[in-house]
C-alpha positions in Angstrom: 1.9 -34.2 24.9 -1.5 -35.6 25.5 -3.7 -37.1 22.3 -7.7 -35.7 22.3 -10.2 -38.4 21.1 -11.2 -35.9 18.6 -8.7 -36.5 14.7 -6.9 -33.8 14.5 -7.0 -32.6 18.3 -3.8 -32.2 20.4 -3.0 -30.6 24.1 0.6 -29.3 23.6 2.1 -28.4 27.0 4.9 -25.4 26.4 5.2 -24.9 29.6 4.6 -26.6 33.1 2.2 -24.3 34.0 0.2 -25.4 31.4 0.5 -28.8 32.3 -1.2 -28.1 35.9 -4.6 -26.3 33.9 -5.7 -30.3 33.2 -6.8 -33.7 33.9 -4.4 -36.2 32.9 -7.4 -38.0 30.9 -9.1 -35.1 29.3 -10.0 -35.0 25.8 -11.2 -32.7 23.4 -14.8 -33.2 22.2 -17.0 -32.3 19.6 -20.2 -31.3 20.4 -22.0 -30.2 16.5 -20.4 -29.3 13.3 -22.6 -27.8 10.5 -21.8 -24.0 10.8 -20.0 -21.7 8.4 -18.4 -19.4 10.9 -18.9 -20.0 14.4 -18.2 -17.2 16.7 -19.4 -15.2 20.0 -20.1 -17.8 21.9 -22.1 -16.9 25.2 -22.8 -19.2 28.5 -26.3 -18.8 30.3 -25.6 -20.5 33.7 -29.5 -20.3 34.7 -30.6 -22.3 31.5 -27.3 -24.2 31.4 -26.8 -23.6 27.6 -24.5 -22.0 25.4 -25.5 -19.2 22.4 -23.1 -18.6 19.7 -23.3 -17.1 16.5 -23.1 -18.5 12.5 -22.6 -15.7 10.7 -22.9 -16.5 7.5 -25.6 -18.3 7.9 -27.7 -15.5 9.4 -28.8 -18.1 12.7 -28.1 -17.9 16.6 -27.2 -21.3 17.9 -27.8 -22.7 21.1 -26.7 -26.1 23.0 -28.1 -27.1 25.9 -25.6 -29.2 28.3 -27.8 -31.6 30.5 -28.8 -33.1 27.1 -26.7 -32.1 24.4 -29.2 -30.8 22.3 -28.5 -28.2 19.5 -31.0 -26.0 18.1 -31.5 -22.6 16.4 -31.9 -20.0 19.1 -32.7 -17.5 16.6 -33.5 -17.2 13.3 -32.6 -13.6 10.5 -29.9 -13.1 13.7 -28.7 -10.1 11.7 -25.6 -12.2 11.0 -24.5 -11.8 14.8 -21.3 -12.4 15.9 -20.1 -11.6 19.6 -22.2 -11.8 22.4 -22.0 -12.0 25.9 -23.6 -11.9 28.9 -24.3 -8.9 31.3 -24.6 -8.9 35.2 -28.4 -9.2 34.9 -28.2 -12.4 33.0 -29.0 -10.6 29.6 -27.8 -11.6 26.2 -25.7 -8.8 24.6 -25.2 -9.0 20.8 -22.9 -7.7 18.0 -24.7 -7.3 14.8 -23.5 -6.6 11.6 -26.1 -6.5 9.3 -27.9 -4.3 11.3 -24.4 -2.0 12.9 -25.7 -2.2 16.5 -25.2 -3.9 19.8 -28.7 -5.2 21.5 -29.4 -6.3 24.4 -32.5 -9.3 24.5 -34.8 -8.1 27.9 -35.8 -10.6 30.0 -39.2 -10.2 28.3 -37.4 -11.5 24.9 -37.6 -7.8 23.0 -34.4 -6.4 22.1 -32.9 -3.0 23.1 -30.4 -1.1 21.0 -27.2 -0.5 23.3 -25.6 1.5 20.3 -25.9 2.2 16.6 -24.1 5.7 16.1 -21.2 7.5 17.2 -21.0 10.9 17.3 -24.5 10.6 14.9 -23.3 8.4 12.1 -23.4 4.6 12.2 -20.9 2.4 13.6 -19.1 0.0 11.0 -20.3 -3.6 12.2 -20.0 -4.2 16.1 -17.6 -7.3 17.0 -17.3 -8.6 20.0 -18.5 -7.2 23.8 -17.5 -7.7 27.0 -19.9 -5.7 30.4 -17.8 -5.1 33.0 -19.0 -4.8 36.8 -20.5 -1.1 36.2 -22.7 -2.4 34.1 -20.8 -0.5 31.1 -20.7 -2.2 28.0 -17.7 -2.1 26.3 -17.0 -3.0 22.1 -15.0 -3.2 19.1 -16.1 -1.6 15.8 -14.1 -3.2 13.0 -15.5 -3.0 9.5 -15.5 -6.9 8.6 -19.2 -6.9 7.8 -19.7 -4.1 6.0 -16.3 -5.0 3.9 -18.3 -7.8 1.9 -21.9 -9.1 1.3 -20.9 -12.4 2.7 -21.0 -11.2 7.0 -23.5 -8.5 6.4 -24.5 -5.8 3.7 -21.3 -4.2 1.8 -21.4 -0.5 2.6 -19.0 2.6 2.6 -18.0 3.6 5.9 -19.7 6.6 7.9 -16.7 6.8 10.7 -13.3 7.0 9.9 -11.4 4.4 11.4 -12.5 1.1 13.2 -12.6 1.9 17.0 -13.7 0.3 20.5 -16.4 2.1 22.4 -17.5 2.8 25.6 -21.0 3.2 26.4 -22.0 4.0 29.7 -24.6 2.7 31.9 -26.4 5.0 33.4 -26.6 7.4 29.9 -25.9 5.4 27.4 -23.4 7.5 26.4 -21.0 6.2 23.1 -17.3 6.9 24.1 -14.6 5.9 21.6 -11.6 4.7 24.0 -9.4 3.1 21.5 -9.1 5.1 18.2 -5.7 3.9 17.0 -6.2 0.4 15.9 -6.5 -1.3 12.2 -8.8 -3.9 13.0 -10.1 -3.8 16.5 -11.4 -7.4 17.2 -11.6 -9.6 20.9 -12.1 -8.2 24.2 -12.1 -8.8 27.6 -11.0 -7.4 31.1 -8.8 -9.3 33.2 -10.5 -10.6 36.7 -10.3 -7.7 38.7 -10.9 -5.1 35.6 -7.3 -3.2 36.0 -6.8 -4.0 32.5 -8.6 -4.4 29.1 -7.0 -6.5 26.5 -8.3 -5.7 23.0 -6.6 -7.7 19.4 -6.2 -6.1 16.4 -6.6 -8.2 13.2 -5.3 -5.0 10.7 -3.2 -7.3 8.7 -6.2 -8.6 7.2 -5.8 -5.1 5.4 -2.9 -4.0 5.2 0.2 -6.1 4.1 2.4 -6.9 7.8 -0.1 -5.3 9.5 -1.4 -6.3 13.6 -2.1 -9.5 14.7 -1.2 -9.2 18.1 -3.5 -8.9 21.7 -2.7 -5.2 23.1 -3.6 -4.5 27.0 -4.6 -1.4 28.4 -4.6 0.0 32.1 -8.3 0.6 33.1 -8.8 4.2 35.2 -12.6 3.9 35.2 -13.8 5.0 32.0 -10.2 5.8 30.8 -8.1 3.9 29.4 -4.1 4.4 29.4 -1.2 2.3 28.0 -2.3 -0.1 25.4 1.3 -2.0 24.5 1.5 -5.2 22.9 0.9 -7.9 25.5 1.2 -10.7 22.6 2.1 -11.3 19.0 0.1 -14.2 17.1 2.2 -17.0 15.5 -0.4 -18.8 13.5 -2.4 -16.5 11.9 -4.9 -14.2 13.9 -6.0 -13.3 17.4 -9.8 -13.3 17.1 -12.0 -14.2 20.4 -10.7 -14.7 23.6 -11.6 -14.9 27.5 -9.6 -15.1 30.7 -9.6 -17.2 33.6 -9.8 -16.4 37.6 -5.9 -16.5 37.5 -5.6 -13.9 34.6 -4.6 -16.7 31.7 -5.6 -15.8 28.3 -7.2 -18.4 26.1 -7.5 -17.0 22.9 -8.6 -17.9 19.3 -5.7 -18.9 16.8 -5.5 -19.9 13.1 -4.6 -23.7 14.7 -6.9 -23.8 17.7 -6.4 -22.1 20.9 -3.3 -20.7 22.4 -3.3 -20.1 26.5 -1.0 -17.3 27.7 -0.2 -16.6 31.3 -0.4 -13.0 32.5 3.3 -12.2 32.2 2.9 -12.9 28.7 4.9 -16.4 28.3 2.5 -18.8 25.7 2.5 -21.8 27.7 0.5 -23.8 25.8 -1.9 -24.7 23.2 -4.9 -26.8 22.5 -4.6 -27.7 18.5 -8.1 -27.9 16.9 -8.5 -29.5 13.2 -10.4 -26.1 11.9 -9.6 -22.4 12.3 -11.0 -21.0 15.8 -13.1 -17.9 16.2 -13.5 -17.5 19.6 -14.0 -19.2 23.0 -16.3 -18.9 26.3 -16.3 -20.5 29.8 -19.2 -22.5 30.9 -20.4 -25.5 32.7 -22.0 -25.7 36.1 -18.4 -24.7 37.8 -17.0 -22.4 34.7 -14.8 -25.4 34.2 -15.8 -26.1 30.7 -13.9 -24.1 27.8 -16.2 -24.5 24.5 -14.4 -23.4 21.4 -16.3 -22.4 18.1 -14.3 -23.3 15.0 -14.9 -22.8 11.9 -17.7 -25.3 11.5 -18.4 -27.0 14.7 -18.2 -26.5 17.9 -16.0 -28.2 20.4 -15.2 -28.0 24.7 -12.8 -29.6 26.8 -12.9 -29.6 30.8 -9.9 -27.7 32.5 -8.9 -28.0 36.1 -9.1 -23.9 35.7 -12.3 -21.7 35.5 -13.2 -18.3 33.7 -13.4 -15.2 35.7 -17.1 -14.4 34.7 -19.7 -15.6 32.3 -20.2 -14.5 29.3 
């Protein structure tokens, strides 16, 4: 086991393999605290800054690397929480107050990507990931319309909470998940064969899912969809993958690192409950965690499969 700088931080190697994704002198850093909930955070190689969300506190935040400055990126955000970044360089957003993706034009107006399924509104979009089609794809849980606190409390107008499709070229909505509790993190592994999508249910029902299911990608189809990992310290939330198809996901103790057979093989314990993570840094090398109230990176001998 090696010992961050940072109280409270810890790498825990599990496995060898984990062992080989660092620097023997690497440490875990914290870059700002001062959040409520920090999620969806989002890496904009051309500016060299990160965006990522506090969603209580209705604010976008951005740091900027070369100095380390933080600042509000946007202000009455429509408490967003997920975003990424599509092939254009565009910042795509998950907002709940609202219950729409957008997508911020080069120009800096905003687009809605979706708000409606089948003509009634979505619940409160989640996280996004684009894949190489352009196609955005997200989860619909109902965690800001459940409360006042991440949005506006509202009755539901679909049944169920599902992930969607929506095409490129239409912008056709397409629900290709409709069998989860709490549909929460997304992403595609490196060469898009699969999506992996958690589900946070037991949030609502009593031993409900908290596990990271992965399904076979046929285009605009998915098939499959069995349980690729179960969470052992609370829940799944965010996550991203690397070039070598390791998932670093979110965890109730920091961040947990699974290889693609499935095998945890290790974890990076962070003093705060993690939302999510993103890859960034002039080489991808850079993995910057949002916990509850700050955020945090650490460099990795490893880099993510796309940004965003």
């Amino acid at each position: 086991m090696w010992y961050g700088q940072v109280e409270g931080t810890e790498i825990v190697v599990l496995d060898p393999r984990f062992k080989n994704c660092f620097a023997g002198h690497v440490r875990v850093e914290r870059l700002w605290t001062g959040a409520r909930w920090a999620e969806g955070p989002a890496w904009f190689a051309a500016g060299r800054y990160l965006v990522w969300s506090d969603i209580p506190n209705n604010r976008m935040m951005r740091f900027v690397e070369p100095s380390g400055e933080v600042s509000v990126f946007r202000e009455r955000a429509n408490n967003s929480n997920g975003n990424t970044v599509d092939n254009q360089g565009r910042l795509v957003t998950c907002e709940h107050l609202t219950r729409r993706v957008t997508r911020t034009e080069i120009d800096g107006s905003i687009s809605v990507v979706a708000d409606k399924w089948n003509g009634k509104r979505l619940n409160s979009p989640n996280d996004v990931v684009v894949k190489s089609d352009d196609s955005i794809w997200f989860t619909d849980p109902a965690y800001g319309i459940d409360t006042d606190y991440e949005g506006d409390q509202a009755n539901q107008e679909i049944e169920g909470c599902h992930v969607y499709r929506v095409d490129a070229k239409s912008g056709a909505v397409t629900a290709v998940v409709t069998d989860m509790l709490r549909p929460n993190g997304i992403a595609f592994s490196p060469d898009e064969k699969y999506l992996y999508v958690a589900d946070t249910g037991s949030t609502h029902k009593e031993n409900g899912p908290q596990h990271i299911r992965r399904f076979t990608v046929d285009g605009a189809k998915l098939s499959g969809g069995e349980i690729f990992a179960k969470s052992t310290a609370g829940l799944y939330d965010g996550f991203r993958i690397d070039r070598n198809g390791r998932i670093w996901t979110s965890s109730a103790e920091g961040v947990h690192c699974y290889d693609p057979d499935g095998t945890m093989i290790g974890k990076i314990l962070i003093p705060e409950m993690v939302g999510n993570v993103a890859f960034g840094g002039s080489k991808l090398n850079r993995l910057f965690i949002c916990g509850t109230t700050s955020l945090y990176s650490i460099y990795l001998t490893v880099t993510g499969s796309k940004l965003g």
